[in-house]
N, C-alpha and C positions, 0 to 999 in steps of 0.2 A: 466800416463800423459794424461789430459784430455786438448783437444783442443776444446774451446769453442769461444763463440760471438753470435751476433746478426746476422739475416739471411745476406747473401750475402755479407760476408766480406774478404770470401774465405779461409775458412776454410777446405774445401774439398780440393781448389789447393795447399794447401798449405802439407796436408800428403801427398799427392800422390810425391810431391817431395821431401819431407823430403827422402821418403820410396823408389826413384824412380823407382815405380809403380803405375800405373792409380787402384787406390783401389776403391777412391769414386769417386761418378757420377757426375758431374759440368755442368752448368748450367746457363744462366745470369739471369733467373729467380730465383725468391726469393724460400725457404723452397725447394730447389731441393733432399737435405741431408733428408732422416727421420728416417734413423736405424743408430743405434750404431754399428761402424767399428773399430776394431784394427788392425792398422799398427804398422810391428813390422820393426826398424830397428836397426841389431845387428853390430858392428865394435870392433877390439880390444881391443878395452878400454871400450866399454859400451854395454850395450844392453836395447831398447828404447822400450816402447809398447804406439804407441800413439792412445787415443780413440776420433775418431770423432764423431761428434754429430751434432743433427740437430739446426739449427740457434734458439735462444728463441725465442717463442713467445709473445708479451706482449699484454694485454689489453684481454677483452674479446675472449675468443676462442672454439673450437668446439672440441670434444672427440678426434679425430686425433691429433689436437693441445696438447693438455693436455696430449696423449701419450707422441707427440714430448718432449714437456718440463719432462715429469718425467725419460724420458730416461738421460736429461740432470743431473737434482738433482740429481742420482742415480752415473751417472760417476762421479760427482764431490767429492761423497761423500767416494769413495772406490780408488783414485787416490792419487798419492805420491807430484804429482808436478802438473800445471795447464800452460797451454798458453792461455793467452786472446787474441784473436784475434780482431786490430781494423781496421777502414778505414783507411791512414794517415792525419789528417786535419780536419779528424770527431769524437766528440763523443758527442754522442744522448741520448735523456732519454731512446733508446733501450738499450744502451751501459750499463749506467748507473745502470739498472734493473738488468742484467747478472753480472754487478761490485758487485751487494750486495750481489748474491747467492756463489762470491766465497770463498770457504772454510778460516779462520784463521788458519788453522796447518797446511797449505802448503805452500809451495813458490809459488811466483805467478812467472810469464814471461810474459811478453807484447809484442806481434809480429805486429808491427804496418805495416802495409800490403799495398799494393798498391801505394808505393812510387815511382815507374817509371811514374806516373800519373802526377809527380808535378813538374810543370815547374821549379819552383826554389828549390831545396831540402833545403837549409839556412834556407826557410820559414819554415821549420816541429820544428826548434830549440825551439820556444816557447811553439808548442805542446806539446814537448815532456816535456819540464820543467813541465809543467800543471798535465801532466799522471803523472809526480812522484811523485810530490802535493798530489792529490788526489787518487793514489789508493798505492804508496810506494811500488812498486816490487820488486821482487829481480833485477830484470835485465829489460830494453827494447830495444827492437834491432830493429830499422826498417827494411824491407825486403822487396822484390816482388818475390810473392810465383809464379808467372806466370813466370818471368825470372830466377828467381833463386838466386839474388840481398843478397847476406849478411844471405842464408840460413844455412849455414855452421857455420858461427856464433852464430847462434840462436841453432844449433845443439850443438854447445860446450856449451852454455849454460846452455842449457836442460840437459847434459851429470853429470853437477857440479851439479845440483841441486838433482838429483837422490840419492836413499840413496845406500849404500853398499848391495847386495843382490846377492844369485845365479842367473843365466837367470833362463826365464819362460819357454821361447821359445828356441828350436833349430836354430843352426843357419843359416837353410836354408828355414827358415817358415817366410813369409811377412804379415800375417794374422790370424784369428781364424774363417774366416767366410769360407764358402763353396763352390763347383762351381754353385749351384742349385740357391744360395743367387746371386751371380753375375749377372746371366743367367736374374735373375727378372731385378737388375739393373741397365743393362745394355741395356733392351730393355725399362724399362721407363725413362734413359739418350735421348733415343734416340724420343722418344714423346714429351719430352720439348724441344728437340734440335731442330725439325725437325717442328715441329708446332707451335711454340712459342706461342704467345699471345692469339694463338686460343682455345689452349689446355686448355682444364678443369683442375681448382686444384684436382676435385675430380676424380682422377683417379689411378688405382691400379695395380699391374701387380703381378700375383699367376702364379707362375710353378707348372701345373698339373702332368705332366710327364719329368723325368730326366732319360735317359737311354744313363748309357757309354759303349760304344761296342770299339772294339781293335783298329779300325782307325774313329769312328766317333761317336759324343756325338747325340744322339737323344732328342729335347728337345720340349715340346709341353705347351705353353702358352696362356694364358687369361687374356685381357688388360679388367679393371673393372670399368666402369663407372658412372656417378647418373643421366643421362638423355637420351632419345633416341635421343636427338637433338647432344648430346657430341658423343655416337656412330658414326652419321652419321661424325662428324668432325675427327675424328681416322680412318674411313674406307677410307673416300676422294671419288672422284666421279669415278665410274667405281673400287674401290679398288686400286686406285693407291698409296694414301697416306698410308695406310696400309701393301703396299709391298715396297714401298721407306726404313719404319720404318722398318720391320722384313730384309731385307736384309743389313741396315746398321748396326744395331743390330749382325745378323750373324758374317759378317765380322769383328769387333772388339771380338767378341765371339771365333771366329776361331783366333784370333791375339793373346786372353789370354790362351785360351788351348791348341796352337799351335797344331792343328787338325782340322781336317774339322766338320760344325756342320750343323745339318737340323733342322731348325728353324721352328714352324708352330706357328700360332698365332689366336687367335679368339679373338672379342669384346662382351661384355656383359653387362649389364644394370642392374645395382643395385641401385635401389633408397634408401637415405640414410646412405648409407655405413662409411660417416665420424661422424656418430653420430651413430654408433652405435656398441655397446662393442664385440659382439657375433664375427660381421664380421670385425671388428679390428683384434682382435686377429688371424682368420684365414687368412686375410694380412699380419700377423708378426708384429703385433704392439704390445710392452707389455701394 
């Protein structure tokens, strides 16, 4: 089950409570999402694997971009069922664009999102007539993935659309990704949270070092950036913004592995890194 949309439609908030667990990183900033996540959530009638993705990109884009998107095609391409994730009250030629890449042999779901927004909810009734117009889902549900609005619905939903199959997953497994995978994204959550509009798109976070010892994960990091002007903006003056980020970081670190973590962090300068294939793929980009 591929959970798709156009960036920042909240598609991230929206597995993490389907799953509830903070799986992906969120963000108010646009493209926060860039790696392919499954969240798995199993109950006695079903068992869910939903894969998140990063927001499409449209129009002219750069190598990173064009990762972002082909991780997209790829989930949609090997997925049983689809959620299109939209605004509620919006849909854009971004929207539009992600309407065309979805698959014909699956059922579609429409999670129209952010409906605690709208002062009159009455008003969303013409929208919605219009989405089933023009895309004909199986289902659409409005919801708000922030409060939790009508998730459970959208969850039965998703549940009938699934085809008959054994699980993938055990039933005590919320994911397929790692803690090493976290560790990255959860200290670059914490660079868009903490810096906001200052912060470089182009910037990367590599775990050099993961070491689990019996009461403490040792983890040793490098935040990767494309200018020494962008360094100076991550480091903060005296190194303060720099220790704000790795020890907020920490502590959400130490709240998922429930254990203590020593956190170390360096900044580093890499000029053109989003345009170039070599050092993609050693950021984890396919």
């Amino acid at each position: 089950m591929a959970i798709v949309g156009r960036p920042n439609v909240g598609k991230s908030t929206l597995l993490n409570r389907l799953v509830g667990q903070r799986l992906s990183i969120t963000s108010r900033k646009p493209q926060t999402t860039r790696h392919r996540i499954v969240g798995i959530v199993t109950s006695p009638q079903a068992q869910c694997a939903f894969v998140d993705t990063p927001g499409f990109q449209s129009g002219r884009t750069n190598a990173l971009g064009a990762a972002m998107n082909r991780t997209v095609t790829r989930a949609l391409a090997e997925v049983d069922a689809v959620v299109f994730v939209l605004e509620a009250g919006r849909f854009t030629p971004e929207d539009e664009q992600v309407a065309a890449l979805l698959p014909k042999r699956v059922p579609v779901i429409v999670a129209v999102n952010k409906v605690d927004r709208l002062v009159d909810r009455s008003a969303l009734l013409p929208f919605l007539a219009d989405l089933e117009r023009r895309l004909a889902p199986r289902a659409i549900v409005p919801v708000s993935a922030r409060q939790g609005y009508q998730v459970s619905v959208l969850l039965r939903e998703i549940e009938a659309a699934l085809p008959i199959q054994p699980p993938l997953y055990s039933e005590d497994q919320l994911t397929d990704r790692d803690e090493r995978f976290f560790a990255a994204e959860f200290l670059r959550e914490k660079l868009f949270r903490l810096l906001g509009d200052e912060l470089p798109y182009a910037s990367a976070v590599v775990i050099d070092k993961f070491e689990h010892r019996p009461k403490l994960r040792r983890i040793h990091a490098t935040i990767f950036v494309d200018k020494p002007s962008h360094k100076a903006i991550v480091i903060g003056e005296n190194g303060e913004r720099m220790k704000a980020i790795a020890s907020s970081a920490r502590k959400d670190l130490e709240a998922l592995f429930d254990g203590k973590v020593f956190l170390q962090v360096w900044v580093k300068v890499r000029r053109g890194w989003t345009d170039d294939a070599s050092q993609l793929q050693r950021f984890g980009y396919e």
